[in-house]
N, C-alpha and C positions, 0 to 999 in steps of 0.2 A: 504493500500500500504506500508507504514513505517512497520506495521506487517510482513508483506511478506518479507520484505527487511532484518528484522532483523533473520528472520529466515534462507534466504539466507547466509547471511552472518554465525552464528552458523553455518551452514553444510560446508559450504567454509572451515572454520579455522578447522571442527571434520576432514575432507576429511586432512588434510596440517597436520594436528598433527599426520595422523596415518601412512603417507605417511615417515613423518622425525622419527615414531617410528619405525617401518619398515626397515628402513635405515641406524637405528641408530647403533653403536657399544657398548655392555652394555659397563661398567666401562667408558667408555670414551666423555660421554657426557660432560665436560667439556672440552674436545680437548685436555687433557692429557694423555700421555702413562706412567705411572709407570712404570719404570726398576726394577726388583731386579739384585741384583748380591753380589761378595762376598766384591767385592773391595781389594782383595787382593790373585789375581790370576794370575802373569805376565806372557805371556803379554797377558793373557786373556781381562783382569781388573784388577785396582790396584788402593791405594786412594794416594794421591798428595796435597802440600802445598797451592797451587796455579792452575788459569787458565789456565797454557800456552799448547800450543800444543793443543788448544780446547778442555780442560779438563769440566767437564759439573757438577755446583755444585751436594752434596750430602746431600740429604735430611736430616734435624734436624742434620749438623753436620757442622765443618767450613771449611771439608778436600773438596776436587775437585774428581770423577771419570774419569778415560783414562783407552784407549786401544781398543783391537779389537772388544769387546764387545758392547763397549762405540759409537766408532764410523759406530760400525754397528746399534747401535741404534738411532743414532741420523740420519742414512742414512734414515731410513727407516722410523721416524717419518718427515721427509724433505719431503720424497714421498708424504706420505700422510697428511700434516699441519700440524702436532697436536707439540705440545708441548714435552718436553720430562722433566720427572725428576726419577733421580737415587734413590732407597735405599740401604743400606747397611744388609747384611743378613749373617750369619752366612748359609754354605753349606747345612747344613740337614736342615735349615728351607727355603730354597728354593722353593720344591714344596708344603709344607703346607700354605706353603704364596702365594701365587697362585691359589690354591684349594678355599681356603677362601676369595680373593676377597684383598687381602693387597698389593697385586700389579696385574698390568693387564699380565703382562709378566714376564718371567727369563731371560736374557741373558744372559749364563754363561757357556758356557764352555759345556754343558750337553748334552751326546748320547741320539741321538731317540731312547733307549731302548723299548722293546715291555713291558719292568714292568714298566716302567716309564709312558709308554704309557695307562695304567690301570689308570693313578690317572689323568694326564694330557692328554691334545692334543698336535701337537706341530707344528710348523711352521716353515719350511726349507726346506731341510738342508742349514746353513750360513757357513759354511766351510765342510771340507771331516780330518780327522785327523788318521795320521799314528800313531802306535802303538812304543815307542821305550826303550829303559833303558839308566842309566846312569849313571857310577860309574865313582871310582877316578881314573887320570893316572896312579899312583902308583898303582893300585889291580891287581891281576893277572888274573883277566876279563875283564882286559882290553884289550884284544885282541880277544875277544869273537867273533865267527863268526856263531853265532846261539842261541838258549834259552838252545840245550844241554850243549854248554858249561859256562853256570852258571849255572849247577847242586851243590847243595849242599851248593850253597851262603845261606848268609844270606839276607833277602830282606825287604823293603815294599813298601806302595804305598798310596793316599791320600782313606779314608774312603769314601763308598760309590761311586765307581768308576767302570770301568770296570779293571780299571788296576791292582784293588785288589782282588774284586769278581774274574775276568773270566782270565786275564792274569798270574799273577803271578801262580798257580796251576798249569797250563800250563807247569812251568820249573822243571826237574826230581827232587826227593831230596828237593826243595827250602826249608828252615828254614824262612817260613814267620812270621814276626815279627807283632805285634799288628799297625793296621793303625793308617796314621799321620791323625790329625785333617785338615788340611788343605796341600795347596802347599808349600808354605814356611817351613812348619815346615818337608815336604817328603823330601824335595832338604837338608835340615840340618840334617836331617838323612841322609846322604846321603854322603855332603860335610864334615860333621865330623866325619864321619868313623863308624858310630853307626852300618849302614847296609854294608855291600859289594856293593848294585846297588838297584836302582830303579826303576818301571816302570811309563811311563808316556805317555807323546802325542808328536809329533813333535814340535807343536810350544812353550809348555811350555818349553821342553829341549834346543832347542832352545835362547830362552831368558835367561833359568839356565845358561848355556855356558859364555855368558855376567858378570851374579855377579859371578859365579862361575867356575875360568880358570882352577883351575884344576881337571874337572871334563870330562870326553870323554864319546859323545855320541856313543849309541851303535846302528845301524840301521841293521837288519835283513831281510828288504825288497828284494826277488830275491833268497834269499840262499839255500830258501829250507826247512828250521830251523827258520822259524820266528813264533810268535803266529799266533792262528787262532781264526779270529773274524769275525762277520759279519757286514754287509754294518748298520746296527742298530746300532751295537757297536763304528762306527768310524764317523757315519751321527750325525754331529753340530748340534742343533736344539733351535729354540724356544718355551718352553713354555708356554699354554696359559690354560687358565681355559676350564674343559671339555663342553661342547659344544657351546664354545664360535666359532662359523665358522666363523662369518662376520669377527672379526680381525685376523684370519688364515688367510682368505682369501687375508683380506688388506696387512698382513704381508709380505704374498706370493706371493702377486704383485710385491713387490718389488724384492723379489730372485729370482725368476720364471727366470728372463736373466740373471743372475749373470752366472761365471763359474769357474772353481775351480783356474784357474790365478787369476782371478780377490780377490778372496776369500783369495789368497796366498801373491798379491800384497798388500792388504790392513792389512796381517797379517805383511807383512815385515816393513809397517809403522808403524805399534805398538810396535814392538823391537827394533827399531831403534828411538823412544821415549822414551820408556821405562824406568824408574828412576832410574835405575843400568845401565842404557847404559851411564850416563851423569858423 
C-alpha cells in the first residue's frame, strides 16, 4: 500500500511539473522580465540621478530608467506579476541581445519592421509614431510645407532607423550626411547647425522642442508632400526572442485594449517628466 502510495504521489508531482512547464514562459521562470533599452532616448527612455517620477533602477549601474518605454514596461509586467528590471544597451546591440537570450524583451522605441521581423518577433504595437523633421528657426526650411521643399538640404538621422534607411532618400537632392550614433547626438546635429534638419518620430521631436527652443518642428501630415511609409515602419513594437509566443502573447494581453489616446496620453506623461523638461 505505502508502495502504491509513493508511486501515486511520483505521477501527481511528473502530471504538476509538466503542466507549470507547459505554462511556463522561457526566460522568465524567475518572475522576471529583463528590459533592454538605450537609456538614453527622450522621451523614449533616458537614465536619471535618482527615483523620482517612478524611475525603475538600472541594472549593474547607480543611474535610474524613465519614460515611455519604462513605464510601458512596468504596465505590463503589473498585468502580469513579474518583476521588472532595466539594462542598458547601446542601439545596434538591441536585437542581438534579444536573439541571444541577455534580455527577454527590447523596449525601445523600435518599428515592426518586416527585416526586423526576420531576426525577432514582436509584441504590439505600444504606440503608432508619425514621421516628422526638425530644423533650426533660423534655416530657411523653416517654412517647409513638404519633403520637396528640403530638397538639396543637408540632413541626417539616428543609424539604423527608418528615418535614415527609408525617409530621408525620400527628399529630392538630400546631401545625406553619415548617421548619428544615437538620438542625442541627431538633435546636436541638428541644434548646432552641422545639418540643415532632421528626420525623426513625433514624440522624440516632441520632447527635442523642450531642450531645444530653437529648433521648429516640421509636420507634413495632410499636405500631400509628406514621406511615404508603411503601417510596419510607424507600428511601436516589442521585441521578443523568435519563437518565444507564450510572452507575445502575455505581452499582448496587455495592449490588445490599449488605443492610440491612451498610447498618446501616457506619451505626454513622459515629456512632461522628462529631464530637460525640469
Amino acid at each position: 500500500m505505502k508502495r502504491f502510495i509513493g508511486i501515486l504521489l511520483v505521477l501527481m508531482m511528473a502530471f504538476t511539473g509538466a503542466v507549470c512547464a507547459e505554462g511556463a514562459i522561457p526566460g522568465l521562470e524567475d518572475g522576471v522580465l529583463t528590459v533592454a533599452m538605450e537609456c538614453a532616448y527622450a522621451p523614449y527612455n533616458w537614465a536619471q540621478p535618482d527615483d523620482s517620477n517612478g524611475a525603475v533602477p538600472i541594472k549593474d549601474s547607480l543611474l535610474y530608467a524613465n519614460g515611455y518605454d519604462v513605464m510601458t514596461a512596468k504596465a505590463i509586467c503589473e498585468k502580469n506579476g513579474w518583476k521588472l528590471e532595466i539594462k542598458q544597451l547601446d542601439w545596434d546591440s538591441l536585437i542581438p541581445a534579444v536573439q541571444s537570450g541577455v534580455c527577454d524583451a527590447v523596449i525601445a522605441g523600435q518599428s515592426m519592421t518586416s527585416e526586423r521581423m526576420e531576426s525577432v518577433d514582436f509584441a504590439g504595437p505600444y504606440l503608432y509614431a508619425t514621421i516628422v523633421c526638425l530644423t533650426r528657426k533660423d534655416s530657411k526650411f523653416a517654412s517647409a510645407k513638404g519633403i520637396n521643399d528640403l530638397a538639396g538640404g543637408t540632413c541626417t538621422s539616428q543609424s539604423g532607423t527608418i528615418w535614415y534607411d527609408s525617409c530621408l532618400p525620400q527628399i529630392p537632392d538630400a546631401k545625406i550626411g553619415m548617421p548619428a550614433e544615437s538620438a542625442p547626438a541627431m538633435l546636436m546635429a541638428v541644434a548646432s547647425g552641422a545639418v540643415d534638419f532632421v528626420c525623426t518620430d513625433m514624440p522624440t521631436a516632441q520632447g527635442a522642442l523642450i531642450a531645444y527652443p530653437d529648433l521648429v518642428l516640421l509636420d507634413f501630415a495632410g499636405s500631400g508632400n509628406d514621406f511615404e511609409v508603411s503601417d510596419e515602419e510607424i507600428n511601436i513594437g516589442v521585441s521578443i526572442q523568435k519563437g518565444n509566443t507564450a510572452l507575445v502573447d502575455a505581452i499582448n494581453a496587455y495592449l490588445k485594449d490599449k488605443t492610440a489616446d491612451d498610447f498618446n496620453a501616457l506619451m505626454a506623461e513622459a515629456i512632461k517628466v522628462q529631464p530637460l523638461n525640469e
